[in-house]
N, C-alpha and C positions, 0 to 999 in steps of 0.2 A: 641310368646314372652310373660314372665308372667310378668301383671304391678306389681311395686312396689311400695312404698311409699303411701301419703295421695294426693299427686297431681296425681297420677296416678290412684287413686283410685276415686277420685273425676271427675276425664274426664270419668271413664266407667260408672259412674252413670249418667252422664249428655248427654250419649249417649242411655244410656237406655230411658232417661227421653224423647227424642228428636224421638227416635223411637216410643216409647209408644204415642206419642201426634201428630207428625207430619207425619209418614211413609207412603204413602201410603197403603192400604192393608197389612201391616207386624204388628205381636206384635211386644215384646220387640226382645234385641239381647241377644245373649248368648253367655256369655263371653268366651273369651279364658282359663280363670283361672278355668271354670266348666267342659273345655270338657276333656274326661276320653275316652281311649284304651275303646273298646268292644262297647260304645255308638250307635244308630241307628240313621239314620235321613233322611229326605227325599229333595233332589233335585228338581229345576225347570227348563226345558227349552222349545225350541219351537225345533222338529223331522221335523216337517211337516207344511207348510201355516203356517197361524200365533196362532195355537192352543197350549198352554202352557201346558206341560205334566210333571208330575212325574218320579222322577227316585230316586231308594232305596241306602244311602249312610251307609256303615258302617267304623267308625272312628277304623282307626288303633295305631294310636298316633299322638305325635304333636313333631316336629325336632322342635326344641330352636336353636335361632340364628343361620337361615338357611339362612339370610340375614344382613347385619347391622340394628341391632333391630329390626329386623321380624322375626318373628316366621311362619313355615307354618305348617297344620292338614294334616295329612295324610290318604287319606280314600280310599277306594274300592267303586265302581259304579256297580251298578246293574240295570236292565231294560230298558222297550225298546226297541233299537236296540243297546244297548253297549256292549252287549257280542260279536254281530259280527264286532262291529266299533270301540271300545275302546272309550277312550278318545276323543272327536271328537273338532277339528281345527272349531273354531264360539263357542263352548260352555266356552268359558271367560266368566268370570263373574256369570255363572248360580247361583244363591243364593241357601244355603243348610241353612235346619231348623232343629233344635234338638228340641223337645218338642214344636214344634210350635214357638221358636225364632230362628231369622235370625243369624247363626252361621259366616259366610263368604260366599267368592265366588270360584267355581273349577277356577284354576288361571295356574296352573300347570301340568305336565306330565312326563312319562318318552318315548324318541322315541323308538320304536319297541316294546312297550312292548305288551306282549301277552295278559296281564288282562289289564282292566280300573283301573288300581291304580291313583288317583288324588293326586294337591297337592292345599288346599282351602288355602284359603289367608281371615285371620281372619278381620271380618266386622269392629273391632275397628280401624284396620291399612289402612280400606280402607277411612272410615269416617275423616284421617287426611287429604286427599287430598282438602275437599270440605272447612279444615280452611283454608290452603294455599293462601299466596300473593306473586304476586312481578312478577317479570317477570324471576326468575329461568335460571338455565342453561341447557342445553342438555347434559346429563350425557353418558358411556357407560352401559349397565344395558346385566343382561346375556338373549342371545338369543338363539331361539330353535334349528335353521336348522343346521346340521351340528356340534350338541352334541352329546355326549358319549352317548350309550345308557346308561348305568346305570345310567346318572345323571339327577337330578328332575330340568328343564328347564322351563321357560314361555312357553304357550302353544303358538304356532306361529299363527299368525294372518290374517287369506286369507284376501288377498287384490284382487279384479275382477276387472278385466282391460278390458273396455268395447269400441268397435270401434278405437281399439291400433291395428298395427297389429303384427303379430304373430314373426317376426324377432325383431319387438322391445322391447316385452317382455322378449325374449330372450334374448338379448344383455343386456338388463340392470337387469335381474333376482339373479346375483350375487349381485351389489348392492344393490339391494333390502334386500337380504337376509341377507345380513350383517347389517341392520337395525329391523331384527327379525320379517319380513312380505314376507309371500309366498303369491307371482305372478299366479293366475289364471285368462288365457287369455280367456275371452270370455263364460264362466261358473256361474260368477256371475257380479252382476250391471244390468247397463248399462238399468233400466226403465227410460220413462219420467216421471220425478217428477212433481207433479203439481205446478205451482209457489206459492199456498197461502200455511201456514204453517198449519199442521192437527192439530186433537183436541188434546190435551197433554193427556187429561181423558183417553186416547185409551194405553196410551201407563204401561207398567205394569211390576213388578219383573219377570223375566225371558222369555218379550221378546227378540226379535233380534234388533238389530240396527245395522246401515251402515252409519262410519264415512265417509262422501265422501266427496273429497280432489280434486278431478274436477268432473263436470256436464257441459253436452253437447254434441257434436258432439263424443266425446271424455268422455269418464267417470270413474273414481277410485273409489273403495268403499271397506273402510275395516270392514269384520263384528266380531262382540261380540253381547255378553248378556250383558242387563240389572240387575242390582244387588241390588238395592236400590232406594226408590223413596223417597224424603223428601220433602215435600210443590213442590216446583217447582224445587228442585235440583236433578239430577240422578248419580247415580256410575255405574259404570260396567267397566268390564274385571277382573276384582282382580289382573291387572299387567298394566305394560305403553304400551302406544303404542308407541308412540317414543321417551316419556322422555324429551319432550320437554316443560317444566313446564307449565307456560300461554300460553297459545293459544286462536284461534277461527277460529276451525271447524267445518261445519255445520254436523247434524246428521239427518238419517231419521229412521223412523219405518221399517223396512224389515222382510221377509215371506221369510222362506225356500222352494224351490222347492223339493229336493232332499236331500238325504246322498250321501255321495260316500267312502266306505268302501277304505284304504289305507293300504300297509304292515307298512309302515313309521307313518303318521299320518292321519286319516280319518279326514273327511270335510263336512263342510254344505256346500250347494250351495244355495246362495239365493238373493233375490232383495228386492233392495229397493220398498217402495210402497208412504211414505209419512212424507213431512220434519216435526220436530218435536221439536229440538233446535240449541244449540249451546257447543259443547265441549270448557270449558273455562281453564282446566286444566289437565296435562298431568305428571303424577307423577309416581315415583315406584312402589304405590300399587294399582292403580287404574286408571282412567281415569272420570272426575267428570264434570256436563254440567249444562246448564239452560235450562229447557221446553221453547219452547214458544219467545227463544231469537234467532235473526237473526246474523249468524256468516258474519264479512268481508269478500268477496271474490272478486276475481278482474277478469275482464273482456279480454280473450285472444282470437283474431282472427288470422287466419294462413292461408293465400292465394300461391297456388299454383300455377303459372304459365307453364303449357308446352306445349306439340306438342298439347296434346286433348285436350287444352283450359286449361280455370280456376277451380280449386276446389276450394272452400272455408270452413272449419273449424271450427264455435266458440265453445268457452268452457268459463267457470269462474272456477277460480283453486285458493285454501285457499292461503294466504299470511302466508308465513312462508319460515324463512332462507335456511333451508336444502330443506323441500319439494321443494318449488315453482322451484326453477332451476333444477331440479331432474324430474320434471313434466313437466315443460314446455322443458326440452332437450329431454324427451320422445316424446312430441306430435310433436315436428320438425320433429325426426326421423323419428315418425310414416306418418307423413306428406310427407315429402320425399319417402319414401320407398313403403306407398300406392297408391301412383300418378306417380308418375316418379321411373327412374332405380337408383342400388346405384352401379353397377357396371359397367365397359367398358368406352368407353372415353364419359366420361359427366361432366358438372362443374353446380355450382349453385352460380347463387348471390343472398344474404339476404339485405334485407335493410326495414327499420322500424323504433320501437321507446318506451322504457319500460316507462311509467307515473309514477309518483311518489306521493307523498301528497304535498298537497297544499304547496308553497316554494321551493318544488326542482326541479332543472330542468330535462328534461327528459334527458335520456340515449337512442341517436341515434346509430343506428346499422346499420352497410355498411359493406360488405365482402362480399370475393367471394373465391369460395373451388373448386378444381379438382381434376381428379388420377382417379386412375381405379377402386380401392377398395375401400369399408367404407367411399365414401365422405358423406354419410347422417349422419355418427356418426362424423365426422369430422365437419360438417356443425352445426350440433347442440350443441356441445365441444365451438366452436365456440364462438356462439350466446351467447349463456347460462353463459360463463367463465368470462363476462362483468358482466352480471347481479346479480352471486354469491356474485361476488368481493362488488357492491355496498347493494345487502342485507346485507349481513355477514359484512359489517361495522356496527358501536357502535351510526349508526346517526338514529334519531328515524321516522324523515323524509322520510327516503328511507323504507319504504313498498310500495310496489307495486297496485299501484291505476289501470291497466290498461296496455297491451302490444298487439301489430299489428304488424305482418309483412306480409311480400311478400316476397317468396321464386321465384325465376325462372332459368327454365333449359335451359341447352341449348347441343346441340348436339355438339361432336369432341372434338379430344384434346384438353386442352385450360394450360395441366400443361407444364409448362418451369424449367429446373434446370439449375440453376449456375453455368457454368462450369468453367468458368475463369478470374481474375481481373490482369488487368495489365496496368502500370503505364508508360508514357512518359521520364521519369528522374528518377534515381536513386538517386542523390541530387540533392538541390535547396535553394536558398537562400530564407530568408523573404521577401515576397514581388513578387515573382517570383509564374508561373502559371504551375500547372502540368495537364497532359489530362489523365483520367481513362477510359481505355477502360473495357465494362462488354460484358463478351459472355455467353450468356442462350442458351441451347439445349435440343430438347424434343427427345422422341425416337424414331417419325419418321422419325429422320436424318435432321430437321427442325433446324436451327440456326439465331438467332437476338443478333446483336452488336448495342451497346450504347457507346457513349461517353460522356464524360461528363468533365467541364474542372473546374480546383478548383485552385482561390488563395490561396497561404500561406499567413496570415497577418502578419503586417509588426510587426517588436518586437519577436515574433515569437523563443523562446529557440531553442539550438539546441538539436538536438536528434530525436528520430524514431517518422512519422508520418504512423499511422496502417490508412491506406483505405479499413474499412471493406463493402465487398457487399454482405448483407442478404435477406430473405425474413422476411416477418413482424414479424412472429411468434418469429422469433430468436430476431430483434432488438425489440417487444415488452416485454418479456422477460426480458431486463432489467428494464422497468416501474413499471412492476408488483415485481421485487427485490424493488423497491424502495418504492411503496405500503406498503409493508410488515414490512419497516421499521416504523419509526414517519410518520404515515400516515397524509393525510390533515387534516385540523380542521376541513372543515365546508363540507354539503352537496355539493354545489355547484364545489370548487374546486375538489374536488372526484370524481365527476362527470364528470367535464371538464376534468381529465387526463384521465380517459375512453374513454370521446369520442375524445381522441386526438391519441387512439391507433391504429395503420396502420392498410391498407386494406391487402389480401393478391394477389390484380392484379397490385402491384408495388414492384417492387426491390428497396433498401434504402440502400444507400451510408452515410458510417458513419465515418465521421474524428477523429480518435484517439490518446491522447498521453499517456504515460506509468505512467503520474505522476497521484498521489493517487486523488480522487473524494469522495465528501462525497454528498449522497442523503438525503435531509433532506424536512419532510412534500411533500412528490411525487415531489418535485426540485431538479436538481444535481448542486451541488457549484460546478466546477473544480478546479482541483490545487487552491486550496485555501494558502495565505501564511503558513508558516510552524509556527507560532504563533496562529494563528484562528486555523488551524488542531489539535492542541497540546490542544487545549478549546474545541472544538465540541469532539475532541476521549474522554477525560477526562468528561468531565461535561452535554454529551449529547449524551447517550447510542443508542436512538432511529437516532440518527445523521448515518447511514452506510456510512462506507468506501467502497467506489470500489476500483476496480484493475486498472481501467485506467479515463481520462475524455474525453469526447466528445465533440470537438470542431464546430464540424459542421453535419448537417445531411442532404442529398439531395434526394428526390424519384425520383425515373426515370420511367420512365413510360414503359409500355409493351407491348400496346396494344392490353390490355384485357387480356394477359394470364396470368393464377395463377403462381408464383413463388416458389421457395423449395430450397435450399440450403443456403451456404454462404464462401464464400472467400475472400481471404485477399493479398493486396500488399503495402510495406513499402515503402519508400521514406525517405532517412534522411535530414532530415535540418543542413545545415552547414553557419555558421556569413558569 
């Protein structure tokens, strides 16, 4: 993108100036308004260990607004090992020099291509990221996996999933991808980091680093190059990592092992070796950090219970909305599926407890999952679907201070399904008592009858009473509708309708009537007069209407077994 004007003129000088005086080891930059078709210049990265190498770049031209006010240079790579690897997945960021100033960084690609053609991402557009304030939004930005070959995509981002096992990387590798990071299980991460933080001096334009998003038993780590060093500030990748504006990620220095030559997209494989800062911002054209500063991470332990005794887990995993339940519904998985079975008749109960910052209360976790298939992705869907809900609120309080649980298995069927609700009276007057009988059947031919006896109160309209009998998932379900709408004000309340959402080792008996319900702040009014209806639908959008209210709600117990279905028997009330 070519700047215009005297204020645009006035920021490239003031970034030459900022180069020229503060950059670590760089001259000046060289603007985007100088680079010229036919131009030479030479690249940096790290092949091998931590040795910083050359590689020969010739500028093909420069695509104008190839972004919303981005500009990117188009160049051909040479040396090395790029004639047999291409473009290689960890060289984000590598800074290229024309005449000895720092032009930008390779940011860009096209998949399958047969030459190294790059796409740099000019150093002025990556130096906005390190103005940047505020706490930003998480945008959709274009990703690589699963682009056109001919189109010029962010280079995608190996992320090494280390002490994961191998079914849960798979399971959750589509996800990933769709957030523009390929999943390499067991290839790269996964060193012990030493707990003090390294010399910052050590670290330099066109090493490697490893943004790592959990450490521990359990370890993520997404690598780039380094692209710019300013006093204590660092850029690299020349694209986002997940576009998540503020953050705090810790980062470490990392050393390539290896290449691995790919038809798709070739790869570093490499490790971390030694912490270094903190990624503080996570933007379009770059990724931008502080030497030397310690990123918040919170504290997660995962105890396993089964036939072979106990495993135990710990990790710390960054605090962030999207990752943290994304990571921690992996490490369940993984947890699950490396210790105990995830198929055949087994059930597991969770119970634990997510910590918060100081003022909120924690987020207790009890459930319990069975079936024959995928109960570890079930179990972790779970766990984790509390926890989204209360990051992904607007309360500044609910970051994650801390999370423990205790997972335990236990051998034999334990799933029951719903077979049938049936009712003592087909009418009844206000006041008068009906008996619900609920029959659960599993597939061993196994059958359990509940009964359960409900007054009508007295007043009581006439018309259809629904006796719906669910399992939790269905009647929580409508919570989470209500959630959705004018959610609660305050941490606490938010909190408390979480942990007020059902277990799944109880069936729940729901008394219904047909007239309209409005859920307001995670409450449901019922049949509200038709004067206050006519005010809440009009003058209070966040106000949801339902389809029916809920008079009464009763769990019945199971003893112990998971439940699944849900059916329904009416009863009319007649004066």
């Amino acid at each position: 993108m070519g700047y215009k004007g005297s204020l645009a003129a006035g920021l490239i000088v003031c970034c030459q100036l900022l180069f020229t005086q503060g950059v670590s080891g760089q001259a000046r930059i060289f603007s985007l308004s100088e680079v010229r078709a036919g131009m030479r210049g030479v690249g940096r990265t790290v092949f091998s260990g931590d040795r910083v190498e050359e590689f020969q770049v010739e500028i093909l031209g420069v695509l104008k607004d190839a972004g919303p006010k981005q500009s990117i240079i188009l160049a051909r790579l040479s040396g090395g090992p790029l004639a047999q690897t291409g473009v290689l997945q960890g060289m984000s960021g590598s800074p290229v020099y024309i005449d000895g100033r720092l032009v930008g960084a390779v940011a860009l690609s096209f998949p399958f291509s047969k030459e190294p053609i790059a796409g740099i991402r000019p150093i002025e557009e990556m130096l906005r990221v390190g103005q940047a304030a505020g706490g930003g939004e998480r945008r959709a930005v274009s990703r690589a996996m699963g682009a056109e070959p001919e189109r010029l995509v962010n280079i995608a981002t190996p992320i090494g999933f280390h002490g994961f096992s191998p079914e849960a990387v798979e399971y959750f590798a589509p996800r990933l991808r769709e957030l523009g990071l390929e999943p390499r299980q067991g290839v790269s991460s996964g060193a012990s980091l030493p707990p003090k933080m390294g010399d910052p001096a050590r670290l330099k334009p066109g090493d490697m680093i490893s943004v790592e998003l959990m450490s521990g038993d359990m370890s993520v780590g997404a690598d780039g190059t380094v692209t710019a060093i300013e006093g204590r500030k660092v850029y690299a990748f020349g694209h986002p990592f997940l576009d998540t504006g503020s953050t705090q990620m810790p980062f470490a220095r990392a050393e390539v092992l290896t290449l691995l030559p790919n038809v798709n997209s070739s790869f570093k494989i490499s490790e971390p070796r030694e912490w270094m800062g903190a990624i503080t911002q996570d933007r379009g054209t770059a990724i931008a950090g502080e030497l030397g500063k310690t990123a918040a991470t919170a504290p997660l332990t995962i105890r396993v219970k089964g036939v072979a005794g106990e495993t135990v887990y710990r990790m710390r995993v960054v605090s962030d909305r999207l990752l943290t339940p994304l990571l921690v519904q992996m490490a369940i998985f993984t947890g699950i599926t490396a210790t105990e079975r995830n198929s055949g008749d087994v059930a597991y109960e969770v119970a634990g407890q997510a910590r918060f910052q100081v003022g909120a209360p924690a987020l207790e976790i009890k459930n319990s999952f069975a079936g024959d298939l995928g109960v570890a992705a079930m179990a972790a869907l779970g766990v984790t679907l509390p926890l989204y809900t209360a990051l992904n609120s607007d309360f500044e309080a609910l970051k994650l201070a801390g999370m423990d649980l205790t997972i335990e298995a236990r051998e034999g069927h334990r799933l029951m399904t719903i077979a049938q609700v049936t009712s003592s009276r087909r009418e009844i007057a206000p006041g008068g008592t009906v008996e619900i009988g609920v029959t659960m059947s599993g597939p061993d031919g196994r059958e359990t009858r509940r009964n359960v006896l409900y007054e009508v109160p007295v007043g009581t309209p006439a018309g259809a009473l629904q006796f719906v009998v669910s399992d939790a998932g269905t009647a929580n379900a409508a919570d989470y509708q209500a959630l959705s709408g004018a959610g609660p004000r305050t941490p606490a309340r938010l909190i408390g309708l979480l942990n007020g959402l059902r277990d799944n080792g109880k069936a729940y008996l729901r008394v219904m009537r047909a007239d309209a319900a409005f859920a307001l702040r995670g409450q449901t009014m019922p049949d509200p007069p038709p004067s206050l209806a006519l005010v809440l639908s009009r003058s209070m959008p966040g106000a949801a209407l339902g389809t029916g209210s809920k008079m009464a709600e009763i769990a019945i117990d199971t003893g112990g077994d998971v439940v699944s279905g849900s059916q329904t028997a009416t009863v009319q009330v007649k004066p």
